[in-house]
C-alpha positions as a Markdown table, in Angstrom:
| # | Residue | x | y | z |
|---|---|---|---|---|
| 1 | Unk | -18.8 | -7.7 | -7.1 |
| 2 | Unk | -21.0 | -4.9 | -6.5 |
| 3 | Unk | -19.7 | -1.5 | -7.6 |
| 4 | Unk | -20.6 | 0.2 | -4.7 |
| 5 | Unk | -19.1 | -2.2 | -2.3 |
| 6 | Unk | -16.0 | -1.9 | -4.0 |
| 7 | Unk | -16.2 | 1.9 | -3.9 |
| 8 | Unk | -16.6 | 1.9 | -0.1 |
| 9 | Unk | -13.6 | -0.6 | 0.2 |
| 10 | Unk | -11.4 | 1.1 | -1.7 |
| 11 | Unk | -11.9 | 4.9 | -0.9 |
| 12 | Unk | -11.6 | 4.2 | 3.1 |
| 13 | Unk | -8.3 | 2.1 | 1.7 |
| 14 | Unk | -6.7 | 5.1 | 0.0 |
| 15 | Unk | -8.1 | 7.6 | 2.5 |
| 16 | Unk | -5.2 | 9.9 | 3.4 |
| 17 | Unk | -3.0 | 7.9 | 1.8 |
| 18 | Unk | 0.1 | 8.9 | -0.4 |
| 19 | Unk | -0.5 | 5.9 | -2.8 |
| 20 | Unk | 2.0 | 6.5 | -5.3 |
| 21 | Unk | 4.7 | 5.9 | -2.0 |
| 22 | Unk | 3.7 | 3.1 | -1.0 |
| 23 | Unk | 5.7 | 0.5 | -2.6 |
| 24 | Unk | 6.4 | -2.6 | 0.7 |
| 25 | Unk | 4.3 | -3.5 | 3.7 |
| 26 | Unk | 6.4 | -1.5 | 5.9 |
| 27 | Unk | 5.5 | 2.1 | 4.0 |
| 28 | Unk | 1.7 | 1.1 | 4.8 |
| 29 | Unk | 3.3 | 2.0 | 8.6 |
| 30 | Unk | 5.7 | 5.2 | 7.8 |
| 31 | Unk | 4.4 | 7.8 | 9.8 |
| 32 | Unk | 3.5 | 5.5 | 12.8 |
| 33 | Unk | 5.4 | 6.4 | 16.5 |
| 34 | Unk | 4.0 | 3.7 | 18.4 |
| 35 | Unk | 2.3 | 0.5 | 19.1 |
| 36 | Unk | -0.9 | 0.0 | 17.4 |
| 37 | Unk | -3.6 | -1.4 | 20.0 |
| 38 | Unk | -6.3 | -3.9 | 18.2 |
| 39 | Unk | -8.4 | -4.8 | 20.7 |
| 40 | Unk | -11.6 | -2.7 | 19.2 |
| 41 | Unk | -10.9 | -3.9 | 15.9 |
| 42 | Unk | -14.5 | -4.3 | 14.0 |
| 43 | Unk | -13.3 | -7.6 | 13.1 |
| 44 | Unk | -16.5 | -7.6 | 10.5 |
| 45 | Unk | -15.6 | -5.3 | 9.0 |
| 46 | Unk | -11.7 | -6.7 | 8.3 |
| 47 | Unk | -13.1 | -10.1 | 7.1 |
| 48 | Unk | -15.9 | -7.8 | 4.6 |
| 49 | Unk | -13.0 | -6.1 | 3.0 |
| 50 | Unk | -11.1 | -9.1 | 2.9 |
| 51 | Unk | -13.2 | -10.6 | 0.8 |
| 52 | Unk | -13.6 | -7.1 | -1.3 |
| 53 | Unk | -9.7 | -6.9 | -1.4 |
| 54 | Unk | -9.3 | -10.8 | -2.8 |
| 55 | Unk | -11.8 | -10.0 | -6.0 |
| 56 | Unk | -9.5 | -6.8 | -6.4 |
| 57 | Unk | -6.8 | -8.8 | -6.7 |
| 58 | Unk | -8.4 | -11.3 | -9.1 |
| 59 | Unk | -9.7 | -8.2 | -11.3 |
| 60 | Unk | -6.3 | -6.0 | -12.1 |
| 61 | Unk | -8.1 | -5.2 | -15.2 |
| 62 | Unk | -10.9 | -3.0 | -13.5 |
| 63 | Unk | -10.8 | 0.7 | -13.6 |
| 64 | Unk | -10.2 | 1.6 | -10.3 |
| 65 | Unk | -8.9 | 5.4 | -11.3 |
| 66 | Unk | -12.5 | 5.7 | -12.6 |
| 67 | Unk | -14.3 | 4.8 | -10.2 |
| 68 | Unk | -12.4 | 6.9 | -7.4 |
| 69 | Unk | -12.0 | 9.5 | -9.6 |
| 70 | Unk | -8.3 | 9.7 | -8.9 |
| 71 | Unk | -5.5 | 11.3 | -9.9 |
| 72 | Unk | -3.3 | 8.0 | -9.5 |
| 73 | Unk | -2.9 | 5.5 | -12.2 |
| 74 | Unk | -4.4 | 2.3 | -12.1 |
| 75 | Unk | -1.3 | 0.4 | -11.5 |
| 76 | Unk | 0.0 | 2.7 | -9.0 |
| 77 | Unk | -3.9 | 1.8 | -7.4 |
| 78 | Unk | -3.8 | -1.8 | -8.1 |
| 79 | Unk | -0.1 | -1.8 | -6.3 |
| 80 | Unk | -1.1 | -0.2 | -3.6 |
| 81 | Unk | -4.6 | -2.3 | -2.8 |
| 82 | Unk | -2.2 | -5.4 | -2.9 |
| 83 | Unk | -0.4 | -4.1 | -0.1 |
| 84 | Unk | -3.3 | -3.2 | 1.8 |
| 85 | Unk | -4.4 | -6.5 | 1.1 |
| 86 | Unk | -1.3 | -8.0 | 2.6 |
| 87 | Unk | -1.6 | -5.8 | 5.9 |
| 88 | Unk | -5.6 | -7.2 | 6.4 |
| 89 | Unk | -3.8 | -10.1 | 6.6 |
| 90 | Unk | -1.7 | -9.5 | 8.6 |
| 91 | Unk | -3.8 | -7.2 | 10.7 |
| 92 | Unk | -6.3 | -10.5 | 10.6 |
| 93 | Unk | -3.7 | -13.1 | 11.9 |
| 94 | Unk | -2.6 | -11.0 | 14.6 |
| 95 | Unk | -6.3 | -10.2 | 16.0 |
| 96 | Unk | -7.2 | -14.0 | 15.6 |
| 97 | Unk | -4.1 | -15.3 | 16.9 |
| 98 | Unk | -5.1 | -13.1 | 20.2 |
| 99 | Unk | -2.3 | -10.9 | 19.9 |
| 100 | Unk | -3.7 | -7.6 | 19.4 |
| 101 | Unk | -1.1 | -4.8 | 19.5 |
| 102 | Unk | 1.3 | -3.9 | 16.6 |
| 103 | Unk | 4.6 | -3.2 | 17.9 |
| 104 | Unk | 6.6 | -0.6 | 16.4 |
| 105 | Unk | 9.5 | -3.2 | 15.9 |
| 106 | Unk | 7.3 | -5.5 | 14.1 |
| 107 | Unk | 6.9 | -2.6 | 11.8 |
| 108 | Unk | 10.3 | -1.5 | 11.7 |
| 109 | Unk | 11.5 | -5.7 | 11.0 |
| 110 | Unk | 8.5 | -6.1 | 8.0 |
């Protein structure tokens, strides 16, 4: 995978993100106070990092501190792209099923 394709993907992942708290699904949501409309989802650019996210998964082993020149580890990173590769899943099956809002007792149930 191309390093800077996997730059992109992960820096807009951990954008503003306390990564090191993230531990479930439902911290990925823990400052949110309402449904979460996605009808103007760029569904391209879900299904790019989709892909991105599944040869993270596959590659633990990369240095991912490195390349975002972050202060996290590379396990607390790895963790943490898991999880946000569980919620493009999720976010994925809900926009493709047609349902396209989040409820914030979805989020509250995960």
């Amino acid at each position: 995978m191309e390093s800077k394709l996997i730059l992109d993907a992960t820096h807009a992942a951990v954008w503003r993100k306390r990564v090191s708290q993230i531990y479930t699904h439902k911290d990925m949501y823990k400052f949110i106070t309402g449904d979460i409309d996605l009808s103007n989802l760029n569904i391209d650019i879900v299904l790019r990092n989709k892909e991105i996210f599944e040869w993270i998964i596959k590659h633990p082993e990369y240095d991912y501190k490195g390349l975002l020149e972050s202060p996290n580890t590379n396990e607390d990173l790895f963790r943490f792209f898991t999880i946000y590769y569980e919620d493009l899943i999720f976010i994925l099956n809900k926009y493709l099923s047609g349902d396209y809002i989040i409820s914030l007792s979805e989020i509250e149930n995960m």
